[in-house]
N, C-alpha and C positions, 0 to 999 in steps of 0.2 A: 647813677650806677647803671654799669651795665644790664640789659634782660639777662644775659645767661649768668650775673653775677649774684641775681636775686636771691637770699637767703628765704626761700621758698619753708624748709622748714622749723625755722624759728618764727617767721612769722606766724603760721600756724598755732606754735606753741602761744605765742603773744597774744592772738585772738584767744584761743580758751583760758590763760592766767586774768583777758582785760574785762570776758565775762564773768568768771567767777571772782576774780579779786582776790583770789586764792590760789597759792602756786600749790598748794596739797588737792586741790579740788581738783585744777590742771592737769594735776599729775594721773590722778583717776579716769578722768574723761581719755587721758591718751593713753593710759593702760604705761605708763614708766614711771619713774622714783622723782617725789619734790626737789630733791636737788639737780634731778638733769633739768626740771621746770627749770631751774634758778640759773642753769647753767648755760641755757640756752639763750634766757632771757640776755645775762648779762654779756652774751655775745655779740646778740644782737644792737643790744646799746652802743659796745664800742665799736662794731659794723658801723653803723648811722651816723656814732657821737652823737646822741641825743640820751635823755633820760626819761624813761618809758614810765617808771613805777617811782613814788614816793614809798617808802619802806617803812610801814609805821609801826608801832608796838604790840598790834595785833592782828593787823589787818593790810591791805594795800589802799592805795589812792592809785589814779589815772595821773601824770601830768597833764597840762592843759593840752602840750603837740602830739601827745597818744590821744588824748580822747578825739581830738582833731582829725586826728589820721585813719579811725576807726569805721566810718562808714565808706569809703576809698577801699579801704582792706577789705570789707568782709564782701562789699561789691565785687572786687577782685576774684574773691574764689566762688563767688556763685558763677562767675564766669567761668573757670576752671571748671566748673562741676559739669556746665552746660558745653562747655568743649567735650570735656569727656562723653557726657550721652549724644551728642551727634557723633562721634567717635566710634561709640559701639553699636549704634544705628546703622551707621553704614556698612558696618560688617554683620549684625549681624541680619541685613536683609535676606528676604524669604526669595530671591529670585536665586539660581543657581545657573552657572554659565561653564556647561561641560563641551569639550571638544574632543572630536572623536574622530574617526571616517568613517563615511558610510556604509560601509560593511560592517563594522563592528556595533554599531547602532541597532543596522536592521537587526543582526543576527542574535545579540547579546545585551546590547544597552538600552533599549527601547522597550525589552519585556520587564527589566527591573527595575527603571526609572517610573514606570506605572504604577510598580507595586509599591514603589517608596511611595508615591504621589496618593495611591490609597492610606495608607502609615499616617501623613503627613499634607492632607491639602489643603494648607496654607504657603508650601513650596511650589513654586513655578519654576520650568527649567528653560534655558533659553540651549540647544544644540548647534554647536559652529562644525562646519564641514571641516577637514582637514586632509592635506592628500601634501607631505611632508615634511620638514620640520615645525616643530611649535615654537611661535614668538611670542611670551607673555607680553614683551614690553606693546605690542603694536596691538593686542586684544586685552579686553576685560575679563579675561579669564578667572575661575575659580580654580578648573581642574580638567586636565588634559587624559587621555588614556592613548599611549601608543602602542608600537609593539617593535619590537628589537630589542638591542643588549643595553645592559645597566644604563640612563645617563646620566650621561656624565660634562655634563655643563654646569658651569659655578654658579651658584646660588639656588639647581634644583633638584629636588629633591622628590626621589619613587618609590612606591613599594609596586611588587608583582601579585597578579589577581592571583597568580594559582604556576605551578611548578607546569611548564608547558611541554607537550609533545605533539609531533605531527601525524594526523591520520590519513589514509587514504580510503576515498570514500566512492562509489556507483550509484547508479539508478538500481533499485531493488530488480533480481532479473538481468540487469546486464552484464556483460562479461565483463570479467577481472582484466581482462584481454585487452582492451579498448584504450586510446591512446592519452596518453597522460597530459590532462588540461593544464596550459600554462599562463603565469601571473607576474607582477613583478615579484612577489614574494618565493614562485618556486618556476626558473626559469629553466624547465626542462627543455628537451626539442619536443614539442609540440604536435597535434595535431589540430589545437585549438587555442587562440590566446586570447585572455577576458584582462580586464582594469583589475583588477581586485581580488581577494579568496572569496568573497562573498558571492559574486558571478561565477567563481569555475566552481562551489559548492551548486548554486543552481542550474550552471548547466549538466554538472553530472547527475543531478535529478531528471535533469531532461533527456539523458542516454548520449551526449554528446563526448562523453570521454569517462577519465575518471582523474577525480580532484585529491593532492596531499595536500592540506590545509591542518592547522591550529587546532588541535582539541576544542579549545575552550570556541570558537567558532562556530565550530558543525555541530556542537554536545546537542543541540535543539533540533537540530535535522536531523540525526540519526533518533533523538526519541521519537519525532513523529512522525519515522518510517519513510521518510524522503526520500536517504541515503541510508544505505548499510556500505561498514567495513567490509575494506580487503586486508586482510596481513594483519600483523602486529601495530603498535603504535612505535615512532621513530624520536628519537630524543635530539632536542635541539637546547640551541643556547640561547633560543629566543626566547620573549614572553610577553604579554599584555604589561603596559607598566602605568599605575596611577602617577601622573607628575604635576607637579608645581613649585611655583619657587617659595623654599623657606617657609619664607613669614607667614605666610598665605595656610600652611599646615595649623594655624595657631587657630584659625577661623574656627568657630564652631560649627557653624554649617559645612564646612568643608570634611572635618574630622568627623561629623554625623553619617557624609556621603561616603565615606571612605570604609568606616565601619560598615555599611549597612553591605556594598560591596563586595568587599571581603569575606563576610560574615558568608 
């Protein structure tokens, strides 16, 4: 017979009627009605063509090829069981594999990962640099943070940290006047051009311009007085996005980091 043909759960059934000897007792241990026992049973028989149970007038017998086949079987699903707990072992390990870029790390990810890691220090994080696209298939990824519009690649799947706008930001004291620091993310003409928001946030700490960058971003420079706003805040279609593929959302560990995040 083939594996994918294995009548996986009448045997089941079959192991708790050959303990109990009893299709009523069966039927209890599996939480269903003596006659699905019965039904199952005699499924399974003509599946095999064999004869599992003598049927006697109050009771069951084994045939001699059941009781035969009975240490085989229950070997079988202790193995089953033991698949299943390396299964869920490997998911649910305590090491967490986020990728990020390194701005969003220094400026954002790196203060909350601490505090999860107080929460929780039996979690270890492992951080992978990123500078653009994410390919799950070619890393070990848990969970990725970008920032751009929705994505939208087949099989993944985001939510956004937080409804996003861009601010523009100075050195506490310098002029609003001072020429606007450029990045890949805001390609103005320039007086100054850095890798990243991260850098034109620290240089306009440093009086070397003035930076429009990501809320969610600078919200820790402007509390600790690094930078102050200029102007209003500017609405964009961009945003921080949690992503991973699918199935990976099912993770516990994963769905714990997402929450805490978010939260």
């Amino acid at each position: 017979m083939k594996r994918t043909h294995l009548p996986l759960n009448a045997l089941r059934v079959f192991d708790a009627a050959a303990r109990h000897l009893s299709f009523t007792k069966a039927a209890d241990e599996l939480a269903v009605t003596p006659a699905a026992v019965g039904q199952q049973i005699r499924a399974l028989e003509d599946t095999l063509g064999v004869v599992l149970f003598k049927r006697m007038t109050r009771n069951l017998e084994l045939t001699p090829e059941a009781e035969r086949s009975l240490p085989a079987l229950r070997a079988g699903f202790l193995q089953f069981e033991e698949s299943v707990r390396v299964l869920q072992d490997g998911q649910s390990s305590k090491v967490l594999t986020i990728a990020a870029t390194r701005d969003f790390t220094a400026k954002w990810l790196a203060a909350r990962l601490a505090r999860y890691g107080e929460l929780h220090p039996d979690v270890r994080f492992v951080i992978t640099a990123i500078d653009g696209p994410v390919d799950f298939t070619q890393a070990n990824l848990d969970l990725a943070i970008v920032y751009g519009g929705e994505p939208g690649d087949e099989g993944i799947h985001g939510k956004t940290l937080a409804v996003e706008t861009l601010l523009t930001v100075r050195a506490p004291g310098a002029s609003p006047d001072l020429p606007r620091i450029a990045y890949p993310g805001d390609p103005e003409a320039p007086g100054l051009t850095v890798s990243d928001a991260g850098l034109a946030i620290d240089s306009a700490a440093a009086g070397l311009g003035v930076a429009r960058v990501p809320a969610t971003l600078v919200a820790a420079d402007i509390a600790a007085g690094r930078v102050v706003q200029t102007g209003g805040p500017v609405p964009t279609s961009q945003a921080f996005w949690l992503v991973a593929p699918t199935p990976q959302w099912r993770q516990a560990k994963v769905r714990a980091m997402v929450e805490f995040l978010l939260a």
